[in-house]
C-alpha positions in Angstrom: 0.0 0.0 0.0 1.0 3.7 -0.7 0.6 6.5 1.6 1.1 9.8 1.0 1.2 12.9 4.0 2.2 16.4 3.8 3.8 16.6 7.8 5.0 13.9 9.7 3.0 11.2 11.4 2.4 8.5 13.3 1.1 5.4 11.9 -0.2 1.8 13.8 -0.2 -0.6 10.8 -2.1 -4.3 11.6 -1.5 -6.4 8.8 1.0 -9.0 10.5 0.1 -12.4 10.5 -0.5 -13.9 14.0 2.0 -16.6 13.9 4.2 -16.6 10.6 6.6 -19.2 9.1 8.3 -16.4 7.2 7.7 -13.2 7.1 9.0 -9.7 5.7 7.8 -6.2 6.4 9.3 -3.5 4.4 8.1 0.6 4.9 9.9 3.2 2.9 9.2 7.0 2.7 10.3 8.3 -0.4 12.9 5.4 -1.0 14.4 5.9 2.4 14.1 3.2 5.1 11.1 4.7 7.7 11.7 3.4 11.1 9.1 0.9 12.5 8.3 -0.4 15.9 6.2 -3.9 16.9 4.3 -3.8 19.6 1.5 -5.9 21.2 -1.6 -5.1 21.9 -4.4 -7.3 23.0 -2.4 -9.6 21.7 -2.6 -8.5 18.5 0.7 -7.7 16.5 0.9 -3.9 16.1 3.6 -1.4 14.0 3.6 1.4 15.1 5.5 3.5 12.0 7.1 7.1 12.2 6.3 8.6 8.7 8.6 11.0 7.5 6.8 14.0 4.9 5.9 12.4 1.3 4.9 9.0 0.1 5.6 5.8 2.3 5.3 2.2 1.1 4.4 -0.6 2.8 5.5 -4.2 1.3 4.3 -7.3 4.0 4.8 -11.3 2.7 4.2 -14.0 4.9 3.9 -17.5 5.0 1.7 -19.9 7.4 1.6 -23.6 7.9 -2.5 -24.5 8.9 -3.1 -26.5 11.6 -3.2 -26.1 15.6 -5.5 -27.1 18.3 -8.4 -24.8 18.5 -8.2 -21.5 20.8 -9.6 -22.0 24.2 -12.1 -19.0 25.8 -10.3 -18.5 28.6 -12.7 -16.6 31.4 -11.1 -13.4 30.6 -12.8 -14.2 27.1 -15.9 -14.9 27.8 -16.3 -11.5 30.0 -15.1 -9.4 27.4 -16.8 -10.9 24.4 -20.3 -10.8 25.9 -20.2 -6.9 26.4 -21.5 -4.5 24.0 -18.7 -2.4 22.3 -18.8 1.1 19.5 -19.5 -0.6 16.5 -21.8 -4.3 18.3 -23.9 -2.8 21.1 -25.7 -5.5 21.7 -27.8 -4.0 24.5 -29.7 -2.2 21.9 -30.4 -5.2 19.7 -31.2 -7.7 22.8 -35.1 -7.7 22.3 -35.0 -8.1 19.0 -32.4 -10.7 18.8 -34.7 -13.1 21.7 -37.6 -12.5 19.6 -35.8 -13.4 16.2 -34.0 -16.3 17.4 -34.3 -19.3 19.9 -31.8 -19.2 22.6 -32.4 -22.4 24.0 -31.0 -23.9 20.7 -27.5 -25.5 21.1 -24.4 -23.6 20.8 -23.6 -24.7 17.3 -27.0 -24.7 16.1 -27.1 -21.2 17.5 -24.4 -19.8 15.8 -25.1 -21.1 12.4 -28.8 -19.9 12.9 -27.5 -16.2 13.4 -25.0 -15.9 10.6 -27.6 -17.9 8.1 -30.1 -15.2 9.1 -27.4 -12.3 9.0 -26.5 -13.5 5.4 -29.9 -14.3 4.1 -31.3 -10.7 5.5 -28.4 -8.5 3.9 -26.9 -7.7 0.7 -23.7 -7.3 0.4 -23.0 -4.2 -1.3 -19.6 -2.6 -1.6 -19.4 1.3 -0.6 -23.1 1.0 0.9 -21.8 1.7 4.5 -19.7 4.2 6.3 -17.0 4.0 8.6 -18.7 4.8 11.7 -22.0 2.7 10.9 -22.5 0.1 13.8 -24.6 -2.8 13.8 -27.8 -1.1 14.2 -27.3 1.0 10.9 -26.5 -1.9 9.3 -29.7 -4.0 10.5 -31.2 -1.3 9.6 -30.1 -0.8 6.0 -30.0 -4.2 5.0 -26.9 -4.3 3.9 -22.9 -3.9 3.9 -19.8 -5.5 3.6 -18.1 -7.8 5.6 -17.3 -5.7 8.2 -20.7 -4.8 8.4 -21.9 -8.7 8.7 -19.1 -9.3 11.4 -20.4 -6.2 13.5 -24.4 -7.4 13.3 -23.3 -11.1 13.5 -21.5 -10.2 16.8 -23.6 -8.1 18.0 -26.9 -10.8 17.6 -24.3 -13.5 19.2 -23.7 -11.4 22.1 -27.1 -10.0 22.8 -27.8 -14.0 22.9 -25.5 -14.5 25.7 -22.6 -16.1 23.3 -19.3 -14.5 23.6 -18.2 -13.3 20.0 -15.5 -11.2 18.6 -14.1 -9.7 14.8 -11.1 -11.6 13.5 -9.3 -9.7 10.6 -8.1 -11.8 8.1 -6.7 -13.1 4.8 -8.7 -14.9 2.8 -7.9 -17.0 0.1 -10.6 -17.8 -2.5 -12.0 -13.8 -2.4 -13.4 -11.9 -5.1 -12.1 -9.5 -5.1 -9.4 -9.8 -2.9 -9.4 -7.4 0.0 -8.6 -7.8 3.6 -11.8 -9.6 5.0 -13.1 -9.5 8.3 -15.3 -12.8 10.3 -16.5 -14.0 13.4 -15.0 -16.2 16.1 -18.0 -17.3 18.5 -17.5 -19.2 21.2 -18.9 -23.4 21.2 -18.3 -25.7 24.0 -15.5 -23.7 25.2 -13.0 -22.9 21.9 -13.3 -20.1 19.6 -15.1 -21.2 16.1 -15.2 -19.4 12.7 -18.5 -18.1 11.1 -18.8 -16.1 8.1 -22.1 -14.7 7.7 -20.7 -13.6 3.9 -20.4 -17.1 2.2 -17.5 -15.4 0.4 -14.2 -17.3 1.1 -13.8 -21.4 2.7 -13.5 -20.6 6.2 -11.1 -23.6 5.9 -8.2 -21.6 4.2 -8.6 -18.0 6.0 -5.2 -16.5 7.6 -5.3 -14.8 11.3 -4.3 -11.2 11.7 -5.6 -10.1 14.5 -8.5 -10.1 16.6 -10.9 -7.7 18.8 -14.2 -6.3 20.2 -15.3 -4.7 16.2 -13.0 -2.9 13.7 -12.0 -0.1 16.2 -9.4 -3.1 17.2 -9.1 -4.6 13.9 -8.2 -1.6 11.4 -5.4 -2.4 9.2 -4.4 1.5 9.3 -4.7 4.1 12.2 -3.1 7.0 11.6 -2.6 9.8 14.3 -0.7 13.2 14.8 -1.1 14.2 11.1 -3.3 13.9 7.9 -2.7 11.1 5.3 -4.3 10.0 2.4 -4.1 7.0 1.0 -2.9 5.3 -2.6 -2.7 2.3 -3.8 -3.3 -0.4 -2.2 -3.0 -4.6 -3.6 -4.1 -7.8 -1.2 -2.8 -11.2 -2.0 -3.8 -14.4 -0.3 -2.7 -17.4 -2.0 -2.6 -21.3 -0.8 0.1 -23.6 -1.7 -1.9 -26.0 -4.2 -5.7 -26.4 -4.6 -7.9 -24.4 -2.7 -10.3 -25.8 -0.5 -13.7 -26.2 -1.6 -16.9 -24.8 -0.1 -17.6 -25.6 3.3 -19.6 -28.9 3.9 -22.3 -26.2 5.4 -22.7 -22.8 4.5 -21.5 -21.7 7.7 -19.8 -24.5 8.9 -17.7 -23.5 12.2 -13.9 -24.1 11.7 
């Protein structure tokens, strides 16, 4: 991605795989090296970039081997997960979620209800939202992007009593290609995958980073100056066939 800013500024840059094989990040302002700092927050891998005045470029590659035992909620988890947040306030969509949907249903039936209903009820329409829409707007409108279905997804989840939370990631199998955001809710005690969009084989998607909604997720945060931005190109990629559609259309993985 380009970047171009008249003064310097301070960039926080989530694009970083969670746990790499291989990786490179390279940020340039103008053709000269920028400096770049990881940090961790909420255990999400975080550069936090100085940007000199002019154009910067960001180059990340990374490579991942699939597998692992699935996340465990830990208590922590489930406190934080079940509380409303900026863009899923669940408090306000509580009646109508325990009208819509049955909550005595179990866990995985649950889950798979909500993001068959959130992906039957909205259209997904790029440029139709804005960047401070939450949940609400979005039920509202009827449609969105994937952010968008992530937000009202969680938010139904949580106003259920199920923890839930946004998971940035890549996603192999996208058209087009983007960065792509899901859900991880939580059944019998591990975090599952939903993806309320039926756009990309939940099987193949890539971790970046995870969080209450996009305010934790957003690729680029930019503060202490003005930016705009350029170009920007997203490649996901899996080493031979991808996988097929899921078994179900929102099978949890």
């Amino acid at each position: 991605m380009t970047v171009s800013s008249p003064a310097p500024a301070t960039a926080l840059l989530q694009v970083a795989v969670a746990h790499p094989d291989t990786e490179q990040l390279t940020v340039l302002t103008d053709g000269r090296p920028a400096p770049v700092e990881e940090v961790a927050v909420g255990g999400a891998r975080v550069h936090r970039l100085e940007l000199a005045a002019g154009e910067t470029t960001v180059r990340y590659t990374a490579s991942v081997t699939p597998g692992g035992p699935p996340r465990a909620v830990t208590p922590a988890d489930w406190a934080e997960y079940l509380r409303p947040s900026r863009y899923c306030p669940s408090d306000e969509l509580e009646g109508f979620a325990l009208g819509q949907f049955d909550k005595r249903l179990g866990r995985t039936e649950l889950v798979t209800t909500v993001a068959r209903w959130v992906g039957d009820h909205l259209v997904y329409t790029s440029g139709a939202s804005r960047p401070v829409d939450t949940a609400v707007d979005t039920l509202l409108a009827g449609r969105g992007v994937c952010r968008d279905y992530a937000h009202l997804t969680t938010t139904l989840l949580r106003a259920l009593e199920v923890p839930a939370r946004l998971v940035a990631v890549y996603a192999p199998g996208l058209a087009p290609m983007d960065f792509h955001a899901v859900v991880e809710a939580e059944v019998d005690g591990v975090w599952r995958t939903v993806d309320a969009t039926r756009l990309a084989p939940t099987s193949a998607l890539v971790r970046i980073c995870h969080g209450r909604d996009a305010a934790d997720t957003a690729f680029l945060s930019l503060f202490g100056g003005q930016a705009s931005m350029g170009t920007m190109q997203v490649t996901a990629t899996v080493d031979g066939d991808l996988p097929g559609p899921d078994d179900a259309p929102f099978a949890l993985a």
